[in-house]
C-alpha positions in Angstrom: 7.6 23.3 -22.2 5.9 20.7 -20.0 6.1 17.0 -21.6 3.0 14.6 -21.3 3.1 10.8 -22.0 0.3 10.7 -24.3 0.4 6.7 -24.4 -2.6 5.8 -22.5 -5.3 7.5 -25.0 -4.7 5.4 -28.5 -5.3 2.5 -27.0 -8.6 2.6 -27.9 -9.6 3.6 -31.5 -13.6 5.4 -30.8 -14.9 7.3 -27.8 -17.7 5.1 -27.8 -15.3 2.0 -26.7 -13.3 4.0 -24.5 -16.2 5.4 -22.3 -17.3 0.8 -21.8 -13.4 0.0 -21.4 -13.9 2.2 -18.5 -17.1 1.1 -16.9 -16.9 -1.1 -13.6 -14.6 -3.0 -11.9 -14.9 -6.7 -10.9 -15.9 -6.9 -7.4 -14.1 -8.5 -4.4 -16.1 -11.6 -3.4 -16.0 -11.9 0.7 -16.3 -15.7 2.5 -19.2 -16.5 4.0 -19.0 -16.6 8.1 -19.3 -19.9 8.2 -16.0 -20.7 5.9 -13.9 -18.6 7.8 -15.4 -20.2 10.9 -15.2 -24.0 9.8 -11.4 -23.2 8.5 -10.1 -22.1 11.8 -11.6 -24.6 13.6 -9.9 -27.0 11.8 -6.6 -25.2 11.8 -7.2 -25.2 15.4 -8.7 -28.5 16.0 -5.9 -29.8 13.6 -3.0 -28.0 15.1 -1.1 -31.5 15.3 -1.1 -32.0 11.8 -1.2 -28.8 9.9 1.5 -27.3 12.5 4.3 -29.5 10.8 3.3 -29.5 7.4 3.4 -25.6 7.8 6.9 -25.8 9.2 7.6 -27.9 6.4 6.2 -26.2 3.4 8.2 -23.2 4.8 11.4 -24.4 4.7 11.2 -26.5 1.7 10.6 -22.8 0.1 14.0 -22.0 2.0 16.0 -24.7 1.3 14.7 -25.3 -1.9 17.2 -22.0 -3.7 20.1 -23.6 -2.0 19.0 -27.4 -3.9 18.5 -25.5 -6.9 22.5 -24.4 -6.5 24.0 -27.2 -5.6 22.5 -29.1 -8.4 23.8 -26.5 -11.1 27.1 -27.3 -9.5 26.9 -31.2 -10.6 25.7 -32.3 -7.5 23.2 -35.4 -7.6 19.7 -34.3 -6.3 19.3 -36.6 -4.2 22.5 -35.7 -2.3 21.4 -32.1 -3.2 18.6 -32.4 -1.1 20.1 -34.5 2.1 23.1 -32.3 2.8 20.7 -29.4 2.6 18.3 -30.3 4.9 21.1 -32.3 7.2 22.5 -28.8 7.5 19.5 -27.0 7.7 17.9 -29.2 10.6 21.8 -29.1 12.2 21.9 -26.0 12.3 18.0 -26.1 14.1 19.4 -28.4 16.6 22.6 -26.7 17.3 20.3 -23.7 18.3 18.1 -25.6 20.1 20.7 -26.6 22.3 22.2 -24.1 23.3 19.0 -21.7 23.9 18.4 -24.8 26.5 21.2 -24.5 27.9 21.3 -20.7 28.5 17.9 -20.9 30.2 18.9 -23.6 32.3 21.9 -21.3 34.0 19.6 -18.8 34.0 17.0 -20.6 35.9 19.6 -21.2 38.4 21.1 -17.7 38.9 17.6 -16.0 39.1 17.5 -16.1 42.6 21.1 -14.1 42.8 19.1 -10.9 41.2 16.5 -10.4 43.8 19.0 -8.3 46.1 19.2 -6.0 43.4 15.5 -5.2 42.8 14.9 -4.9 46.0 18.1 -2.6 46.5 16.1 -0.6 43.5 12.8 -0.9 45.4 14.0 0.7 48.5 15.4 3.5 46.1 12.4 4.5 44.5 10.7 4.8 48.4 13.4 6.8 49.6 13.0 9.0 46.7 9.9 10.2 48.3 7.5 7.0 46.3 6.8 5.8 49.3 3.7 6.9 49.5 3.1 6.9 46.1 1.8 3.4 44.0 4.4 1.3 45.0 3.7 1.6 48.5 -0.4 1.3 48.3 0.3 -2.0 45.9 2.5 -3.4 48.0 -0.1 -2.7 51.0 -2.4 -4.6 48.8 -0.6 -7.7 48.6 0.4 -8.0 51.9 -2.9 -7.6 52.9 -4.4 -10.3 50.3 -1.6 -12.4 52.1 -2.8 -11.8 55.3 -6.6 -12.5 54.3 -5.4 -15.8 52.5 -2.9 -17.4 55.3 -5.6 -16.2 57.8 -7.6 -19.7 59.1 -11.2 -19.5 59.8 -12.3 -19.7 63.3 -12.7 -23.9 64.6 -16.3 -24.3 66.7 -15.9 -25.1 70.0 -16.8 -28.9 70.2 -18.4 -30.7 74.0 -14.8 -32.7 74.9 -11.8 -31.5 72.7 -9.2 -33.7 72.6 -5.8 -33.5 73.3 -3.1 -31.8 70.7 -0.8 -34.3 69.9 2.1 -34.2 67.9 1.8 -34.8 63.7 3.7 -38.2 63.1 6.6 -37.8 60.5 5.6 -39.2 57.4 7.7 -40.7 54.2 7.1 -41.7 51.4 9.4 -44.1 49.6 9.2 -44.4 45.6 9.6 -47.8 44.4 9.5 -47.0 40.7 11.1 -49.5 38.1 14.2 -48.8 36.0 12.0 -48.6 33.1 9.3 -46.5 34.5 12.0 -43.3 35.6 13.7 -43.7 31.8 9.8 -43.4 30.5 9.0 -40.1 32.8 12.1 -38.6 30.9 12.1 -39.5 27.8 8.1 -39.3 27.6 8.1 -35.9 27.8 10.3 -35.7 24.3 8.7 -37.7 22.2 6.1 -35.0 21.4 8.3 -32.8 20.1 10.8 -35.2 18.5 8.2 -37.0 16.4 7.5 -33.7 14.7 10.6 -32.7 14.2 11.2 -35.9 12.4 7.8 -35.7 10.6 9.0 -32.2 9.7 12.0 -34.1 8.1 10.9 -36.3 6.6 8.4 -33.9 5.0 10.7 -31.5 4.0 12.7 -34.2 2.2 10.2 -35.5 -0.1 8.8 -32.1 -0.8 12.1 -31.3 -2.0 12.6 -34.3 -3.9 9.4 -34.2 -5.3 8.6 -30.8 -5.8 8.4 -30.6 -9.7 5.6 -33.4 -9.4 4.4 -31.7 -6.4 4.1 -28.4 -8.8 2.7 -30.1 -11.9 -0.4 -31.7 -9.6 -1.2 -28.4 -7.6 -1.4 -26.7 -11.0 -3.9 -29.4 -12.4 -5.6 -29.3 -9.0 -6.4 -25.8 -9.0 -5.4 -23.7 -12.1 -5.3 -26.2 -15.0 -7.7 -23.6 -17.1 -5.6 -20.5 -16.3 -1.7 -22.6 -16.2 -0.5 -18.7 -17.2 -1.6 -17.4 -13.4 -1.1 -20.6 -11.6 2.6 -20.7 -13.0 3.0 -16.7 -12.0 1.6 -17.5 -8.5 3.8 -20.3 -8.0 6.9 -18.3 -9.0 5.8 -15.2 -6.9 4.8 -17.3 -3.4 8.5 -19.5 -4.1 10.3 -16.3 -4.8 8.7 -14.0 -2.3 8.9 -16.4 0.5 12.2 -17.7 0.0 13.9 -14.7 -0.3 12.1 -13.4 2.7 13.0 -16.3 4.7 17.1 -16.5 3.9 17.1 -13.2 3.3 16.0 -12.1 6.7 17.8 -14.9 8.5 21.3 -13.0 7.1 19.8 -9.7 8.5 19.1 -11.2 11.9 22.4 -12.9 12.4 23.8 -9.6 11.1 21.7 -7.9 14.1 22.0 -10.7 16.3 25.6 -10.3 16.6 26.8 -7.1 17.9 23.4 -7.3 20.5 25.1 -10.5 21.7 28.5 -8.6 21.4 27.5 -5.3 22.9 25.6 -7.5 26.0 28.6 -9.5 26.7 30.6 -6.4 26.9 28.2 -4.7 29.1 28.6 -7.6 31.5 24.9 -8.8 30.7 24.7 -12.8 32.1 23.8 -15.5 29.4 24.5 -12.6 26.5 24.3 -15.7 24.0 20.9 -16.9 25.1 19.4 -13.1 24.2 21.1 -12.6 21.0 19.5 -16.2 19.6 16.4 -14.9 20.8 17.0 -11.7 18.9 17.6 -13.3 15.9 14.6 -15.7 16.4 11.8 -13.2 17.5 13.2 -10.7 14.3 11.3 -12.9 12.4 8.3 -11.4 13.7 8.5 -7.9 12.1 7.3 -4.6 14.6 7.2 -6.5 17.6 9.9 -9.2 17.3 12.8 -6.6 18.7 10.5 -5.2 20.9 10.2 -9.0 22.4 13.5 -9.8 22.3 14.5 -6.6 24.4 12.8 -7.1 26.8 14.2 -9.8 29.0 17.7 -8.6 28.8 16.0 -4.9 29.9 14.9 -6.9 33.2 17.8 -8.5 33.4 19.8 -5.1 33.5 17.9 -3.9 35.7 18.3 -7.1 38.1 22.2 -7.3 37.6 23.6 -4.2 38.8 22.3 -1.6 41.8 22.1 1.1 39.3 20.5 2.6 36.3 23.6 2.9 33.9 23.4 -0.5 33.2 19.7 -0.5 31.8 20.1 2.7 29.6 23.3 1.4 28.1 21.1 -2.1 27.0 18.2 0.3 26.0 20.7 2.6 23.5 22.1 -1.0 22.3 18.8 -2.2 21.3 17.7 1.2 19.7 21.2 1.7 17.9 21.6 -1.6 16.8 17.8 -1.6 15.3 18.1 1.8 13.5 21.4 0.6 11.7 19.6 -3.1 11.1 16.3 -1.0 9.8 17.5 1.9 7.9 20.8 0.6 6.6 21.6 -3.3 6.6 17.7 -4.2 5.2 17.3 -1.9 2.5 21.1 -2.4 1.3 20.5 -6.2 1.4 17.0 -6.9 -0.1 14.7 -4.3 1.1 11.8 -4.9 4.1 9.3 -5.3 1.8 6.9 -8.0 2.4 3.9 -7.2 0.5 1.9 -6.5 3.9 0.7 -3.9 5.7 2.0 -2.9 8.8 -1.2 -3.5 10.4 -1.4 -6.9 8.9 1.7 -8.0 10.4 1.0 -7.3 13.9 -2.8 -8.8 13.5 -1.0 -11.9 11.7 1.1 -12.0 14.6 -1.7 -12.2 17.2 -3.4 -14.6 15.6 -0.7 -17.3 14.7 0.4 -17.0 17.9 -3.3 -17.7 19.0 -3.8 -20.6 16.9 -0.3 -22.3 17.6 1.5 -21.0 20.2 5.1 -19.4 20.3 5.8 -21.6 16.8 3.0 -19.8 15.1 4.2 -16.2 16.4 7.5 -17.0 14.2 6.0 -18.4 11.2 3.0 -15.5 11.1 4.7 -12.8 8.8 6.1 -16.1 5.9 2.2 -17.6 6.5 0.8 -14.4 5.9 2.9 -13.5 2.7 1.6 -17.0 1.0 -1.9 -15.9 1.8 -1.6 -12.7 0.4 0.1 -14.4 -2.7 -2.7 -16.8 -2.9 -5.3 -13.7 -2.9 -3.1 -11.6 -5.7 -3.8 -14.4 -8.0 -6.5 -16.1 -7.6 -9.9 -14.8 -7.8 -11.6 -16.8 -5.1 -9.1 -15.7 -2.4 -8.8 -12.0 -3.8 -10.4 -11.1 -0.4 -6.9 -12.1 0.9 -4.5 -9.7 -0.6 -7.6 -6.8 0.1 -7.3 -7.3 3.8 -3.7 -8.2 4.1 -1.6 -6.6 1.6 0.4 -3.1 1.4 -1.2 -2.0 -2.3 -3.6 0.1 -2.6 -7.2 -1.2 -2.6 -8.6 1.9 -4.1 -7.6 3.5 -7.0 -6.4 6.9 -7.1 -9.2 8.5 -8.5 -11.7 6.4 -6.7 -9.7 7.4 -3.6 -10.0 10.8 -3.8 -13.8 10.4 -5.0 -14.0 8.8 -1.8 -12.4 11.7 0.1 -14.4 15.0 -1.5 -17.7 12.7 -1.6 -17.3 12.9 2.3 -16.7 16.4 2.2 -13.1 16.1 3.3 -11.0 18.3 0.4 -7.9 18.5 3.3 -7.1 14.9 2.9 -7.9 14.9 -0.7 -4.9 17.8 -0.8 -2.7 16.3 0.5 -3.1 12.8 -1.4 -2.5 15.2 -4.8 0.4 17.0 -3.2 2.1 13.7 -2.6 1.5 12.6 -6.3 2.3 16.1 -7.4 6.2 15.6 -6.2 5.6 12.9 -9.4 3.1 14.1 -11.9 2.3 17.6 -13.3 -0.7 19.6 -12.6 -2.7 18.7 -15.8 -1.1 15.1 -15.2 -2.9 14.7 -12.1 -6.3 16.2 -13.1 -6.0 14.3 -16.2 -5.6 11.1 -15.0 -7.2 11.6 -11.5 -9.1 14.1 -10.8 -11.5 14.2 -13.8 -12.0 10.4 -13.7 -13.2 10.9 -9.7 -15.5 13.9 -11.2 -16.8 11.3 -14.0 -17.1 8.5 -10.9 -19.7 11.4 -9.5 -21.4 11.8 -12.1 -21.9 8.1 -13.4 -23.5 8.3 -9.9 -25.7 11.0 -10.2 -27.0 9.7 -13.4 -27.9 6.7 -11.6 -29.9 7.9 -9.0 -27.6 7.0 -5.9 -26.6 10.7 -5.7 -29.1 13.2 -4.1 -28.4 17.1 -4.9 -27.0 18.1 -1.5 -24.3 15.2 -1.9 -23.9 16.2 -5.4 -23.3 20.5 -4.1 -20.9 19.0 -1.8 -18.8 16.7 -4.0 -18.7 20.0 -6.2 -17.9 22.5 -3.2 -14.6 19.7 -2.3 -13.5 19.7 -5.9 -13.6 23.1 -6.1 -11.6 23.7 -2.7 -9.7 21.2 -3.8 -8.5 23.5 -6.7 -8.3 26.5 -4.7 -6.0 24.9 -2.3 -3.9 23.4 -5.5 -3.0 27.5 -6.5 0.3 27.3 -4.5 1.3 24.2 -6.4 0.2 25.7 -9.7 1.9 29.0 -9.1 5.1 27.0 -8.2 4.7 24.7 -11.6 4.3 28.1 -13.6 7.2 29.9 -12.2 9.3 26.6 -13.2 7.9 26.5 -16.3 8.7 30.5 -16.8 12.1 29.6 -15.7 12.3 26.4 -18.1 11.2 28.2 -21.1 14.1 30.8 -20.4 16.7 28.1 -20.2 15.5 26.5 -23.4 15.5 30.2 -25.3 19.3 30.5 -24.1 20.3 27.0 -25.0 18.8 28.1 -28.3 20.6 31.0 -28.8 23.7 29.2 -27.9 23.4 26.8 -30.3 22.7 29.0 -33.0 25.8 30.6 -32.3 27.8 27.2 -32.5 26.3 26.5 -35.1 27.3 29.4 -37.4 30.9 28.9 -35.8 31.2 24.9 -36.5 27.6 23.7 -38.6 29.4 19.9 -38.8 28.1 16.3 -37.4 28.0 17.7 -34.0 24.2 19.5 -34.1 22.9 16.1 -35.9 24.4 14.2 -33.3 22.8 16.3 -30.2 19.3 16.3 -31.8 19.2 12.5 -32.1 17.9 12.0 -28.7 15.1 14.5 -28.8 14.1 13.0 -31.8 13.8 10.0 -30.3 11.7 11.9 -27.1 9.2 13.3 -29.2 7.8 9.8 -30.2 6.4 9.4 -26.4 5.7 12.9 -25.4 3.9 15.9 -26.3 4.6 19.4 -25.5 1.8 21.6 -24.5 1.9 25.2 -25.9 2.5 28.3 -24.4 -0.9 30.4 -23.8 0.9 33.8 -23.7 -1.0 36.3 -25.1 -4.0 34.2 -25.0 -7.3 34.8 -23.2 -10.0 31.8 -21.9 -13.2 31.5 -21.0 -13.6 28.6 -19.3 -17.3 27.3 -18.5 -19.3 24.3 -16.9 -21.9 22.3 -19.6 -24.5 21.7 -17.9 -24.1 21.4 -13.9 -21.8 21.9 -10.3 -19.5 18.9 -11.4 -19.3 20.5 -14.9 -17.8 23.8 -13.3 -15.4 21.8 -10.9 -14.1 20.6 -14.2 -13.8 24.0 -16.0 -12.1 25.1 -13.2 -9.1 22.3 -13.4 -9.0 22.9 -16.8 -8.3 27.1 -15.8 -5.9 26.4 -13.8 -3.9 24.4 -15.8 -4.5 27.2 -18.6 -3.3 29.2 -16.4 0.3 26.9 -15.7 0.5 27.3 -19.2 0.8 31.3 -18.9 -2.7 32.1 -20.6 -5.0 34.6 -19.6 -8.2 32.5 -17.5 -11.7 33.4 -16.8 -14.3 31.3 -15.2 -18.0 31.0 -15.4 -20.7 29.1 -14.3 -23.1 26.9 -16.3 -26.2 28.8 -15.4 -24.3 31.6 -17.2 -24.5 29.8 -20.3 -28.3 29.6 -20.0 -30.2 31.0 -23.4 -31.5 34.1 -21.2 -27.8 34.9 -19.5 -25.5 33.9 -23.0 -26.1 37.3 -24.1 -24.6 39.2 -20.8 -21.1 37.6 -21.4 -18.4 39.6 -21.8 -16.4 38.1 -25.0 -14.7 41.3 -26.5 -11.2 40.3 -25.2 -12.2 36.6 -25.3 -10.4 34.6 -27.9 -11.2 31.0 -27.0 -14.4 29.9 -24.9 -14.3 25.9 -23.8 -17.2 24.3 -22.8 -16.6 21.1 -20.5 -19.3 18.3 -20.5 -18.9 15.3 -17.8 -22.3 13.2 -19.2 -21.7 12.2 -22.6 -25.0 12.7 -23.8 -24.8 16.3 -23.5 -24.1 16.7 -27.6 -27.2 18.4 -28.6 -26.6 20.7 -25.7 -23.6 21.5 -26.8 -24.4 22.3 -30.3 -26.9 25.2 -29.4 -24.2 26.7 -27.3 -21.5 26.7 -29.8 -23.9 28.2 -32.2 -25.0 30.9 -29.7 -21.9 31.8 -28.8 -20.7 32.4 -32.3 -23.4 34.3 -33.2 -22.8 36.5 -30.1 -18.9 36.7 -31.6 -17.7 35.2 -34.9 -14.6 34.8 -34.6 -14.8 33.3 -31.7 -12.9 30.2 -31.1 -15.3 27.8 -29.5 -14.4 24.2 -28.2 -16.3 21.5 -26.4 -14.3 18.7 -23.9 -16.5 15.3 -23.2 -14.3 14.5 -20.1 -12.9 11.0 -20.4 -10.6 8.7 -18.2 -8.9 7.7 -21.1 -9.6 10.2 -23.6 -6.6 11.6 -24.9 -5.5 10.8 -28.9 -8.2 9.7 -30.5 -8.5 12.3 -33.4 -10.5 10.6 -35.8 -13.6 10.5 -33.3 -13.0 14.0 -32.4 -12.4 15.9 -35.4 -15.6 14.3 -36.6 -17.9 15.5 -33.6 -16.3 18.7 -33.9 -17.7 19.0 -37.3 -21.1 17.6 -36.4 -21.0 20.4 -33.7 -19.8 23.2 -35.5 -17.1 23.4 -32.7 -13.7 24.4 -33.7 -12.2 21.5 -32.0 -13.6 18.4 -29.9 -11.6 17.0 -26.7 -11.7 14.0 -24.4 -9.0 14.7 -22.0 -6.9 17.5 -20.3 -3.9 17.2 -23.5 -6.3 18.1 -25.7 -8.5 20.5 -24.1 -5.1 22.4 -23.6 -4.0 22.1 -27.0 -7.1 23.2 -28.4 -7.6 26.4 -26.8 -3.9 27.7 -26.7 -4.5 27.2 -30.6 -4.1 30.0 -32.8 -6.0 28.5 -35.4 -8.9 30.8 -37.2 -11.9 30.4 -36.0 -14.4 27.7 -37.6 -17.5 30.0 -39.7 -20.6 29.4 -38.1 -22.9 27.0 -40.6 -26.0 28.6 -42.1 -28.6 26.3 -40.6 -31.5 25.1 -42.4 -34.6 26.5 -41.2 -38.4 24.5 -42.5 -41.5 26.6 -43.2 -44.1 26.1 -41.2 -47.3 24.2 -42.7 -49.9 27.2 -42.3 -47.7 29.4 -43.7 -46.7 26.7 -46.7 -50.9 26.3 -47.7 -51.0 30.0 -47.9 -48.7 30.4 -50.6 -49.5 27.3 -52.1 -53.1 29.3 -52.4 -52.0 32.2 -53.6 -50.2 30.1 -56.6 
């Protein structure tokens, strides 16, 4: 039988409080233009100083996991902290260095290549391109050239003087000792006063980063120390793992592209496999980056083509392993962003400070969206930037069949259908969009053509769910035949060997039962399913049939204008052993009372039971075995579970009440005159 957690519906002890618990939702608050505006400028503006206290910050959350280590192995923090960011800021240098020196041979070799492009140039023309693009663009220039080397024509003046000859002219330099020395070194102090500030930064962060902790807590989330301390933990641990993390998977994809490009004969193959590892940083577009300059540079080194595909297949083989294999094996690629995110991130760092900000985009963007996860103010954050999802399921696909669209909508249940059962699905999504609707359409905001077309969606949606249905029926045919043979078996064994072993394989079922329900088999049973009291009603009833019908129960559907006091009569209920009557608006009781009682005085021994959809309606008894008695029903349901388990019952039906009926006053004088 198909098993249902049923721990999501006695959470709450009355329908009354369940249908509040699930009202609204608290709403994401957006910055004014002028915030965003003013911050940016003064990330811009202030590019000299927040630069290296970003670069800083960073790698303290680096470094700070190796600190950490080495003072659990009895080393003094304070020489903890130096020989970690020594080694870090070595290691910087070392890299530094030699990237600098790889562009500087390269800058002098450049002008060795330009045989070989031109050697390719003359290829493409002779392959018939001549008089194709290459050969109009390079018209184009040469004609530009001509226009700009061409001199305007001189006026022809009364007495022109004679040409004479341009006197050679040098000029001596007669700078000081101390002036050259402060042309080269001037140039470097930019750059090596913030790598020192970064330093020096980095070391006291480090050092002080408990005190650092205690004040940014007090600072910002002294009345809520339980999500401050949570968003601390998640930024240190998200962005530190990211960052060391991904620095082994980049040396580990660094390598064999400086390996392979060495082998392939590909000049200064150590300058493009540090740039690898340095532009993977940058997730999407980083590799793409970093491929590109070698690319050229095949193309420049050798006459033909062979070269430059063998440096493409590198790139792309070397990527796939790094992406599908090394990542996921090693940490995973998650970084809490959106794909789209990243590359937006990337343009905009990179925007605001240069190459620098293009590497530190992705770790940047992570704290952000780590800042908008838990705190309210900056919730807007994690909306725009992160990889969950910013609707809900049900309000998703609310979304999708309010605009008419019940393709998409398919497809979004087919994907959580490889997960969830049928009456899973409607239980916890679909009805809860249908009650989203009609919370709507009791409010006003929904006219009746929107509300005919969010019906007309559900119900394709259903109709294009009967493959998936069929499917979950023919397993669950197939289960139930598995289940009857292990049974059998086991009533053999047993009659061969009744000791400890039967207690001993029922222990773990026992324990099963706790969580999960099993919904009956309907075989043998016949349904009428109905709307209460409108089109969302009906989509409802129909979600509800075809879940009946999973179930193996025989299911008929009917409309809610079918129900009407007029029609009632014109139903067919002589093989009809359970009618349920599905309600979306909870203020539909009375409603449902005069059709419980009409339809049991139509047949009655009907079964007769009434579903008030709820999002979390499941379990509560108490609340509905009491309306069911109010109603004369023969049982009451809030969810899907229920509503199952109440019409596959083969319980008798509940005896219709004698109702009261009061005399009316003209005919109560006339007898009191006659006494």
């Amino acid at each position: 039988m198909v098993a249902a957690n049923r721990g999501n519906g006695a959470s709450e002890p009355r329908l009354a409080s369940l249908l509040a618990a699930s009202g609204g939702h608290s709403r994401t608050a957006l910055p004014t233009v002028a915030s965003v505006v003013v911050t940016v400028a003064a990330l811009y503006f202030g590019r000299e100083v927040f630069l290296p206290i970003a670069v800083a910050l960073l790698l303290t959350f680096a470094i700070a996991p190796v600190v950490s280590s080495l003072k659990r192995a009895g080393v003094p923090r304070i020489a903890a902290v130096i020989a970690s960011v020594a080694g870090a800021f070595a290691a910087l240098s070392l890299f530094s260095f030699v990237v600098a020196t790889q562009v500087s041979d390269l800058a002098q070799n450049i002008p060795l290549y330009q045989i070989n492009i031109l050697t390719k140039v003359r290829a493409l023309k002779e392959n018939g391109l001549g008089g194709g693009i290459i050969s109009r663009l390079g018209g184009v220039i040469e004609r530009v050239g001509q226009e700009i080397d061409r001199q305007e024509p001189q006026l022809p003046s009364a007495a022109q003087a004679p040409k004479r000859e341009p006197i050679p002219v040098e000029v001596v330099s007669h700078e000081k000792p101390l002036e050259v020395l402060q042309n080269l070194i001037g140039p470097l102090l930019s750059p090596l006063g913030s790598a020192g500030l970064v330093v020096i930064v980095v070391i006291f962060m480090l050092m002080e980063r408990e005190d650092l902790r205690d004040r940014f807590i007090r600072l910002v989330g002294y009345g809520d120390l339980h999500r401050t301390t949570q968003a601390l933990q998640d930024a240190g641990k998200r962005v530190g793992q990211y960052l060391l993390m991904q620095l082994v998977v980049n040396i580990i994809y660094a390598v064999p592209i400086t390996i392979g490009l060495w082998v392939l004969g590909i000049p200064n193959a150590l300058l493009w496999g540090l740039l690898a590892l340095a532009l993977r940083f940058v997730p999407y577009i980083g590799p793409i980056i970093g491929a590109l300059l070698p690319l050229f540079l095949a193309l420049a080194v050798a006459p033909g083509w062979s070269l430059l595909l063998w440096t493409a297949a590198l790139f792309v083989v070397v990527e796939l392993v790094t992406g599908n294999v090394i990542e996921p094996w090693l940490y995973g690629s998650h970084t809490g962003l959106s794909p789209l995110a990243i590359i937006v991130a990337a343009i905009f760092w990179t925007w605001l400070w240069g190459p620098i900000g293009l590497v530190l985009s992705t770790p940047l963007t992570v704290c952000l969206v780590v800042l908008g996860r838990h705190v309210p103010q900056f919730e807007f954050l994690d909306v725009l930037f992160g990889n969950e999802p910013v609707l809900e399921p049900h309000a998703r696909l609310y979304q999708r069949l309010l605009a008419g669209d019940p393709d998409e909508a398919t497809d979004h249940a087919e994907e959580m259908l490889e997960e969830k059962y049928l009456f899973q699905f409607y239980d916890q999504v679909a009805i809860p969009a249908l009650l989203l609707g009609e919370q709507d359409r009791e409010r006003g905001v929904m006219d009746d053509v929107q509300r005919r077309q969010l019906a007309d969606s559900a119900m394709t949606l259903v109709a294009n769910l009967d493959d998936s249905a069929q499917q979950e029926a023919e397993e669950e045919e197939s289960e139930q035949a598995a289940a009857a043979d292990e049974k059998a078996a086991e009533s053999k064994a047993g009659e061969k060997n009744k000791a400890g072993e039967k207690s001993s394989g029922e222990a773990k079922p026992a324990e099963e039962e706790e969580e999960e329900v099993d919904l009956p088999d309907g075989s043998g049973i016949a349904v009428l399913c109905a709307g209460g009291r409108g089109e969302l009603d009906d989509a409802a009833a129909a979600m509800l049939a075809q879940v009946l019908e999973v179930q193996g129960a025989s299911v008929s559907k009917t409309s809610f204008t079918e129900l009407e006091p007029l029609a009632i009569r014109r139903l067919d209920l002589e093989t009809i052993d359970a009618v349920v009557i599905g309600f979306l608006n909870r203020q539909s009781t009375r409603h449902a009372r005069f059709m419980v009682r009409r339809l049991k005085r139509i047949k009655a021994k009907l079964r007769v039971g009434i579903v008030f959809w709820s999002e979390v309606g499941n379990g509560d008894v108490e609340a509905a075995a009491e309306l069911a008695t109010t109603l004369n029903a023969d049982f009451v349901a809030f969810g899907m579970i229920d509503a199952v388990t109440g019409a596959l019952s083969k319980k008798t039906a509940v005896t219709l009440k004698a109702g009261h009926r009061r005399r009316q006053p003209a005919r109560r004088k006339q007898l009191q005159a006659a006494e």
